[in-house]
N, C-alpha and C positions, 0 to 999 in steps of 0.2 A: 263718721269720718268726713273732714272737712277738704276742700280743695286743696287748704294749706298743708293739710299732712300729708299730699302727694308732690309737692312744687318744694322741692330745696329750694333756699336762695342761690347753692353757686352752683344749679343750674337755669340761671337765667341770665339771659343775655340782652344789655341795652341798645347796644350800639353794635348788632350785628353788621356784617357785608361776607356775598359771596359772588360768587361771578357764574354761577348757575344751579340747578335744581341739584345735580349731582354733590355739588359743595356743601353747599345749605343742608343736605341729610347727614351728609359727614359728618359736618359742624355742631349738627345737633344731637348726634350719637354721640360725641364726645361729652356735650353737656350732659347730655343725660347719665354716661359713665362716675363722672361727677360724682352723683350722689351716691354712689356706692351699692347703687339696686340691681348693678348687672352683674352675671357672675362670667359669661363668654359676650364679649364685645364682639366677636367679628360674627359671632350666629347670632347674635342681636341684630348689627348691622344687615345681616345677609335678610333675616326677617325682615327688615323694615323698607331695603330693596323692593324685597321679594312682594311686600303688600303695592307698593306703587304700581309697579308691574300692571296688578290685578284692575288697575284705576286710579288718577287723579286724587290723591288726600285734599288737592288744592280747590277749597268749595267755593272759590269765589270773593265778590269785594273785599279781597285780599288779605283772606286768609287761607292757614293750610293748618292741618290735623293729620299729620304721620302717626302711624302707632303700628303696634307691634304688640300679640302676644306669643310669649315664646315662654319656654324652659330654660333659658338662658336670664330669665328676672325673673330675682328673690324676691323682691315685693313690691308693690305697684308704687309709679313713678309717672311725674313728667317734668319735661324740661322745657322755657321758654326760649323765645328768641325774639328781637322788635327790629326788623332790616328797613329802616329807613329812607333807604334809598331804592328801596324794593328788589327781587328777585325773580325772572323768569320761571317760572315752576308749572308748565304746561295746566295753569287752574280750566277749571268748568267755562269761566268768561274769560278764558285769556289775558286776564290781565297780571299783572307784578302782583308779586306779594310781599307783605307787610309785617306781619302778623304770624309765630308760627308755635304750634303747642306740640311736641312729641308725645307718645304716649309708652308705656311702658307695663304689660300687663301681664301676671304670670299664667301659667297653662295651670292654673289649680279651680277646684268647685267653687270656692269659694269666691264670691264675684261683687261681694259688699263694695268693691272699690269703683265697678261700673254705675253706680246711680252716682257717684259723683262725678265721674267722666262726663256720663251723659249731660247733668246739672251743667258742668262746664262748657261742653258743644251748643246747649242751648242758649248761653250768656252769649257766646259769642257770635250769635244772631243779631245783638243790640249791639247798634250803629256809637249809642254813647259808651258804652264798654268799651268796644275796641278803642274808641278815639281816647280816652282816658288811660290807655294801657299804652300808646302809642305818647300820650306825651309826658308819660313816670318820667321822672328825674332820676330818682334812685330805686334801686330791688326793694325798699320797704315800700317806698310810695305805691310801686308796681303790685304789691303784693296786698298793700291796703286799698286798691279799686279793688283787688278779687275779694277780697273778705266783706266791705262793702255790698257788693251787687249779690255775693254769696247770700247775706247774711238776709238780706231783700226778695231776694228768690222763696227762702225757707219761710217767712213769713207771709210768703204767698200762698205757699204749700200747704200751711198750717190750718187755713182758712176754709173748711167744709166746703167743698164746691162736689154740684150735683151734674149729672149727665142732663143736658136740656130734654125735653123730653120732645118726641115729635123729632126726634134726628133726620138733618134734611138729606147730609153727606157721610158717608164712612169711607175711613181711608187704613191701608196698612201698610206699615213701612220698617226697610229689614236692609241690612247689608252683608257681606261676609262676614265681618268679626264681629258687627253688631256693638260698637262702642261709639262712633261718634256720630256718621252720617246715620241712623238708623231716626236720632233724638232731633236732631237736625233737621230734617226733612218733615216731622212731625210737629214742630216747634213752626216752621213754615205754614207750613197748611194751617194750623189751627192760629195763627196771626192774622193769614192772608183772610180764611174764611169770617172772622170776626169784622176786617175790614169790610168786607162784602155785605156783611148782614146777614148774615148764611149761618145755620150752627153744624157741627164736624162732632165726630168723634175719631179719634187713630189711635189704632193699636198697632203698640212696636215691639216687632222681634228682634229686641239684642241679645247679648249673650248673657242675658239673666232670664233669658225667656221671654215669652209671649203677657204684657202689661197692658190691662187697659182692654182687654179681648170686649170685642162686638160680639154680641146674643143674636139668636134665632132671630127673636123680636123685632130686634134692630135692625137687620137685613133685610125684611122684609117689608118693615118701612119707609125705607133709603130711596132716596129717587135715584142714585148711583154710588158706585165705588170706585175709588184709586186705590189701585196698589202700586204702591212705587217702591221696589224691592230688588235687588240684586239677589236675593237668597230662595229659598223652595218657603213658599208660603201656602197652606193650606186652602185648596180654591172650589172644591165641590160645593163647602156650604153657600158659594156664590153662583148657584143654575140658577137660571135665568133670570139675574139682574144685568143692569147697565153696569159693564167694568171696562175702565180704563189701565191697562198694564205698562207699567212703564219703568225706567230707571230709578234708583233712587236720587240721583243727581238732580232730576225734571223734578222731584218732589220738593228739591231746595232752592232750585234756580228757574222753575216755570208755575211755582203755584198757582198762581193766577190765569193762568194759562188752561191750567189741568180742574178747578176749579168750574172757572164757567166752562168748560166742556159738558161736564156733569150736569149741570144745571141747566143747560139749553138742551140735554137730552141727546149730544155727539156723541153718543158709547156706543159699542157693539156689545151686545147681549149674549153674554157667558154660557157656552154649554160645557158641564164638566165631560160630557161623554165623548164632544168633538174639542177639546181645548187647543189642540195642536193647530185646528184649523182657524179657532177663532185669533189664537195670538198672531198667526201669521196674516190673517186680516187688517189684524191691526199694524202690524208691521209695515204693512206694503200699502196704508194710506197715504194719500200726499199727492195723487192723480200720478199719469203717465211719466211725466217728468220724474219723481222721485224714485218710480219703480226702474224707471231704464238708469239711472245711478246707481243705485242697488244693484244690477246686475252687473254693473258696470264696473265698481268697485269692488264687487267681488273676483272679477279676473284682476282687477290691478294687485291686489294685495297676496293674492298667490304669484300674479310675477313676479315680484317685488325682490322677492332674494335671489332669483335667477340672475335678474339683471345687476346687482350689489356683488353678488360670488363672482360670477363671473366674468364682469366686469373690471373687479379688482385683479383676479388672477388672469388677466389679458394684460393689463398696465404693468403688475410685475414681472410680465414676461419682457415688456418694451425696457423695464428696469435693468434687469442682470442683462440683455446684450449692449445697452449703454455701458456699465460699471466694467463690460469686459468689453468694450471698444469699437463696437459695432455699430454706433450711433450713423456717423455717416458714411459707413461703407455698406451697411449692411442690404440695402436695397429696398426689393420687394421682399426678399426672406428677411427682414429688421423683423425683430418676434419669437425669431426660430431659429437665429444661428447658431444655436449649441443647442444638444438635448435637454438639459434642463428649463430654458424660456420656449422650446419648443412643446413640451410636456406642459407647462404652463400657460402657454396660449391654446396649444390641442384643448383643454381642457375647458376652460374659461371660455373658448370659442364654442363649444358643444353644448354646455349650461345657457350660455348666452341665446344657443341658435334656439331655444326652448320656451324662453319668454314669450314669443308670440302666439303658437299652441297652446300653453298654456293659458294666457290671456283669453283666449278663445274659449278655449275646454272649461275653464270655470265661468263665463260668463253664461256660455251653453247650460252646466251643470244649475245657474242658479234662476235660470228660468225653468229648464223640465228637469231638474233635480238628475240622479243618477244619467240613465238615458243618453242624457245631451252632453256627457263627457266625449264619449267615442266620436262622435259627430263633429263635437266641436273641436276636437284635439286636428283633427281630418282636416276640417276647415283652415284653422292655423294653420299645419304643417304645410298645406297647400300656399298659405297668403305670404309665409316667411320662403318656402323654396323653391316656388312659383312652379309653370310647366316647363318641361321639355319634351316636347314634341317634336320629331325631325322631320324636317320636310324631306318629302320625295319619297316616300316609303313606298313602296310596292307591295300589292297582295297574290298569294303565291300564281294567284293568274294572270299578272302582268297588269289588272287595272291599280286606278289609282284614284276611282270617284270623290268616296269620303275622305282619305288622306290629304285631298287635293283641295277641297273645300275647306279643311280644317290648316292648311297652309298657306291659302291664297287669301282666304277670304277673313278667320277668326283670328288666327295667326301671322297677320303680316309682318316679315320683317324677322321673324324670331326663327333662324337657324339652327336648333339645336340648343339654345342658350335658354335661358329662365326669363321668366315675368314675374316678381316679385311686386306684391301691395306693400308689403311691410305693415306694423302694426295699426294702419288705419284697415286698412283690408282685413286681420286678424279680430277689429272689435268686430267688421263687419261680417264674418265670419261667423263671429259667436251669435249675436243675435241669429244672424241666419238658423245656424244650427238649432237652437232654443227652439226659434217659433216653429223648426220643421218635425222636431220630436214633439213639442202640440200638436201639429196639423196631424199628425201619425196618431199619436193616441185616441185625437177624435175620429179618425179616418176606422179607424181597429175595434172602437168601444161595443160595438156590437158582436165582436165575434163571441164564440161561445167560452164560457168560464173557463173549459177545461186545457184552451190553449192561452190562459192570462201567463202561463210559465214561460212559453215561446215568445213574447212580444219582449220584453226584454232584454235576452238573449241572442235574439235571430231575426226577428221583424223590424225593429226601431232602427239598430245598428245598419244591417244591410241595407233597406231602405234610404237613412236617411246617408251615410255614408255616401251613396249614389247620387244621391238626390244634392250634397253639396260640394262632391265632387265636381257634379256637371257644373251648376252654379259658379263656381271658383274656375272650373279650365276654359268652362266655353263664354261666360259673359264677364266676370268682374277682373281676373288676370289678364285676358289679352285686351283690354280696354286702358289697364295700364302700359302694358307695351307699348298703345297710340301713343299715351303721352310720354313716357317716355323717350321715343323715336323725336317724337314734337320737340322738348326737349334739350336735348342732346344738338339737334339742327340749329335750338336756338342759341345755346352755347357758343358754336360754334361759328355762326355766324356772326356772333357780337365781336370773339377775338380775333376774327381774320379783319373784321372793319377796325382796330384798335383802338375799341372803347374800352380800355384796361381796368378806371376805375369803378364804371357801369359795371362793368365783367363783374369785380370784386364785391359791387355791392349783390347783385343776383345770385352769384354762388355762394357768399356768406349766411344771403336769407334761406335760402334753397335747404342748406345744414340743419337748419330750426324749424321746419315745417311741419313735416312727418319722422323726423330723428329717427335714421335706418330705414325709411318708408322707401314707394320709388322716386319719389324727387330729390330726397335727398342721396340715393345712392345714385341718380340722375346726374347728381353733380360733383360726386365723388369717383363717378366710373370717369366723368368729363377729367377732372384733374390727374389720373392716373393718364389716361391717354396723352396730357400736355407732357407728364414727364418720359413718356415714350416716343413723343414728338421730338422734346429736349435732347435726348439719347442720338435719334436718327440727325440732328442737325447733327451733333458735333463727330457722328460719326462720320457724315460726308464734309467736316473739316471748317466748321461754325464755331468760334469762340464762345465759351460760358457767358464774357461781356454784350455778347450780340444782341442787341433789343428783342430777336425774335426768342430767343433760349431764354431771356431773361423771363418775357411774358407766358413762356409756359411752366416757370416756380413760382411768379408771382399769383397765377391761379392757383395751386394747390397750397401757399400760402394762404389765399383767401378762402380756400376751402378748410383750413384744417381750423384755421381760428374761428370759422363760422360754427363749425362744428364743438368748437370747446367752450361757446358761451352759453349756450341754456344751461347744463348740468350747475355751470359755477354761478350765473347770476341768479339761476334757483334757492342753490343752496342763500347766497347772500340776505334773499326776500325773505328766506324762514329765518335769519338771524334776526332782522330789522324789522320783518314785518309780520311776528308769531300770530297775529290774530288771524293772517289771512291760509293758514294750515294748521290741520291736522296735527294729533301729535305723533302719529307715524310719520308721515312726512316731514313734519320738524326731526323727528331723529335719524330722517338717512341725510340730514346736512352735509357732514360728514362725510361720506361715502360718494356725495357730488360731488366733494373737491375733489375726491381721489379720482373718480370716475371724470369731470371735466378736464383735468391736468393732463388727463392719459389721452383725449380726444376721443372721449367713449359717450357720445352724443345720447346711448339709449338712457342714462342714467336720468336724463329727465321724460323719458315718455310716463311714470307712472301719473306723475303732475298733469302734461297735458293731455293723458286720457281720462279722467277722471275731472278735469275743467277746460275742456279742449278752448270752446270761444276765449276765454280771458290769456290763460297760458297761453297760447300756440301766436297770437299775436305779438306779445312782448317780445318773447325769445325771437321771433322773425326778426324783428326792427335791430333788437343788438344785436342781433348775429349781423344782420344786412350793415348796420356800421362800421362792427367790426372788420367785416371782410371790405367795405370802402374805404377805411382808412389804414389799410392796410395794404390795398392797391396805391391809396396817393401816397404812402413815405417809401411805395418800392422796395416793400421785401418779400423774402424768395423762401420757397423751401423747397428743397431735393429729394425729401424722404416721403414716402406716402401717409407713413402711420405713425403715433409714439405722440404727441404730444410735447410735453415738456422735455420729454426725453431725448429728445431728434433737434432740440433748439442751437446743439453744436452745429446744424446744417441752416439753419437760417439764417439769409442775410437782414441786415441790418434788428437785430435781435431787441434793442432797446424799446427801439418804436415797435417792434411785433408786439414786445408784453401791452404796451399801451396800449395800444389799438385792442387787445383782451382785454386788458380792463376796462375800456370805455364802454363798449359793448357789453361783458357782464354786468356793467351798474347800472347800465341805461335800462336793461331786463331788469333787474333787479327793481329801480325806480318806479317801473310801468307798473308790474305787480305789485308794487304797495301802492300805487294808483286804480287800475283797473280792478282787481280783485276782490270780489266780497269775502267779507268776515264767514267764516266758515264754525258751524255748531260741532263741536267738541264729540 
């Protein structure tokens, strides 16, 4: 079976275009439907979803290899595509893609049809392949570079070649389905190591099984091994050599990389009996810095949906009491004027209140593993609801030593009311928690065996529970209320001196700092008080026109548009600027507009806790603009919250959107400036 007995011509396309990854699979189900090899298209399609999902088909210098084996294809198939103007498709190297092969494979034993697959993944390793398939004129010309290089390959094949002997490297390399990146990755290595000078052998598990397998012999005289394998590869027979574990992706996009590792003897040495421990070593290399990421990213990506859920079900609650006419009457209750948006903010405000816990609880959890949940869950709930501690409490004897201490001196100023960190307090939380469930297990390792069931249970938790309880009440939360207090004074000071558009730039920047931290609600509690100021003027008989009423809308205008440009110029920078994110964070784009539009500032903390120095600067500066030029054209807002939805209460509404958008693009801008290119 030749490559051409799996490539119809009318599925292949010259002159594709799509306008994103989403399209482009479509597009290329359809072509492959074409050929008549599928018997259900949409469980075709659902498969070939469903494998992206699992990882990027997109391997880089711009190409992509989708496939699909299902029960839904009668017999093996693929279908072309040549996007010449390229396609976004979240690849290995971020970049467009050009270049794209579907694959089409049946769920039978029968697997004659993957050594040609494979044959195919490995062509399009060669730089002059692609460029010659990228510039076919017509499906024949297209189809006569593949018979060509096809027919080049076989005659290479043909050619007796022996295993060098003295093997310097062994490698093995496997994916889930085993069809394209398996061949790919091995096609890699055994290229790169040729360039080097180096001889390789690799053995790949696709779905024809285990080719090419390495002997006792061989293993033994390997100065190291890569395995670069997404799938369960067979690893006892490798005690104690030098192995490298890794993706299969690193196998096709870091050979060189993963190569001389081996050869300068960078491996950690495989124990089948401790594997757990060794992979995880290798995991957590990269020094301090990568491991505090690591932990770090692991609370963002568990908040991740908290803040997306309900974030959106807060907006759609500001939605239906707009739609039912609430916009600018509705006040302080705007959110909750009917029970329906009121169930919907209840709700979305409760998932929401949970992000920072959680941020915590998993950062805790992925330094001392279980343990550091409880702990850190404590630590968050404390950073997100701060203390209340009342002053003046009496003890049933009428003193008042520690209450008094704990009111005068830790607690200045805090009546009954909260100290809130917000999510900067919440990472700092978690770490805390982590290293206290370490200090505790080394503190415990001596006790005797028979209470190893109680440290778990009853020792770690109540312990540390305490331990960052105090931490959070008596030194990191009332340390915020200083500032706070601090502040608040300065706020207030600037708009009694009537520096309006100072005022506007400080409270716009204030919105993008720590997004729901204390500064920003610093200057969100500031803008609620102006409109309770606005309230008392016109009560004692002050016109809405009055400079002084004016200037206290015109700050919670500068607060609200401060607060709606991180989420949105975020989302903009993952439009324009894909290299410099993740593909999770490319795909809650999305869900930033919904979440900026609503004035739901948290929808960018996942960004800047996970790249706080680059992120957390940008969003300042355009928020800080936006709320200064938003001060100079003099507009107002009446409503506290809502967003887009409350803009029937804005004066001068033209220039508000402006002033958002200058400040979303300026963020936007900075991060495709500032930002490093971030590994896939």
């Amino acid at each position: 079976m030749r490559i051409r007995d799996l490539l119809a011509a009318e599925s292949i396309e010259l002159n594709g275009s799509a306008t994103d990854k989403k399209d482009v699979l479509n597009k290329m189900v359809d072509l492959m439907a074409k050929s008549g090899k599928i018997n259900n298209i949409e469980t075709y399609r659902a498969g070939v979803f469903a494998r992206e999902e699992e990882g990027t088909t997109g391997i880089g210098e711009g190409i992509a290899i989708p496939h699909c084996k299902s029960d839904a294809v009668n017999a093996p198939g693929l279908a072309a595509m040549v996007v010449k103007g390229g396609v976004e498709f979240a690849s290995l190297d971020g970049a467009p893609v050009h270049i794209l092969f579907l694959i089409a494979a049946p769920n039978t034993k029968d697997n004659v049809h993957l050594d040609v697959l494979s044959k195919l993944s490995v062509l399009l390793m060669d730089e002059n392949f692609t460029k010659n398939l990228m510039e076919a004129k017509s499906v024949d010309e297209f189809l006569a570079v593949i018979d060509e290089a096809e027919n080049e390959k076989d005659a290479k094949e043909e050619q007796p070649v022996e295993t060098p002997k003295g093997v310097q490297i062994l490698a093995v390399t496997g994916c889930p389905t085993g069809i394209a990146h398996t061949y790919m990755a091995a096609e890699a290595l055994e290229k790169k190591a040729a360039e080097l000078g180096y001889t390789i052998k690799v053995e790949t598990r696709g779905s024809s099984g285990a080719k090419n397998v390495v002997t006792d012999e061989e293993i033994a005289n390997a100065v190291g091994i890569i395995v670069a394998a997404d799938t369960k590869v067979p690893m006892d027979r490798f005690d104690g050599k030098k192995v490298i574990e890794c993706k299969v992706a690193d196998g096709i996009n870091k050979a060189e990389q993963l190569i001389n590792r081996v050869m300068s003897g960078d491996a950690p040495v495989y124990h089948a009996t401790d594997a757990k421990r060794e992979t995880k070593e290798e995991k957590s290399s990269g020094g301090i810095g990568h491991m505090t990421y690591t932990h770090l990213m692991s609370g963002v990506s568990h908040m991740l949906p908290f803040v997306i859920g309900g974030g959106i079900m807060t907006a759609m609650a500001f939605l239906i009491d707009t739609i039912l006419g609430y916009g600018a009457t509705g006040g302080s209750a705007f959110g909750s004027c009917t029970p329906l948006s009121a169930f919907f903010k209840y709700c979305g405000g409760l998932a929401m209140g949970l992000m920072v816990p959680v941020l915590a609880g998993y950062i805790a959890y992925s330094i001392a593993d279980r343990p550091g949940l409880a702990v850190g869950f404590t630590g968050g709930l404390l950073a997100s609801s701060g203390n209340a501690l009342v002053k003046g409490y009496q003890w049933a004897d009428g003193t008042t030593g520690f209450q008094k201490f704990v009111a005068d001196f830790a607690f200045q100023g805090i009546d009954g009311g909260s100290t809130v960190s917000g999510f900067l307090g919440g990472i700092l939380a978690g770490f805390l928690a982590g290293f206290i469930i370490l200090f505790l297990k080394k503190a415990f390792s001596k006790l005797p065996a028979s209470l190893d069931g109680i440290k778990p249970t009853l020792i770690y938790p109540l312990l540390g529970i305490l331990i960052i309880s105090i931490l959070m009440c008596f030194i990191f939360n009332p340390l915020i209320g200083l500032i706070n207090t601090g502040l608040s004074n300065m706020l207030t000071g600037i708009a009694n001196a009537g520096f309006i558009t100072v005022l506007g730039l400080i409270l716009g920047a204030m919105m993008a700092i720590d997004m729901g931290g204390p500064i920003n609600k610093a200057a969100y509690v500031f803008g609620n008080g102006m409109l309770i100021t606005a309230a008392k003027l016109m009560e004692n008989g002050a016109q809405i026109s009055d400079p002084a009423v004016q200037a206290c809308y015109i700050a919670m205008a500068c607060i609200m548009v401060g607060g709606m440009v991180p989420p949105i110029g975020i989302a903009l920078a993952c439009w324009f600027f894909p290299k410099k994110f993740t593909v999770a964070e490319r795909n809650s784009k999305v869900s930033n507009l919904v979440m900026g539009a609503s004035f739901i500032t948290e929808g960018a903390i996942p960004f800047a806790a996970s790249d706080p120095l680059h992120v957390i600067p940008c969003t300042l500066v355009g928020a800080g603009v936006a709320g200064f030029l938003s001060a100079l054209f003099g507009c107002t807002l009446m409503a506290p919250h809502g967003g887009i939805f409350v803009f029937a209460t804005v004066g001068n509404p033209l220039m508000y959107i402006v002033s958002w958008a200058v400040g979303s693009v300026i963020t936007a801008l900075l991060l495709g400036v500032i930002k490093k290119d971030v590994q896939q």
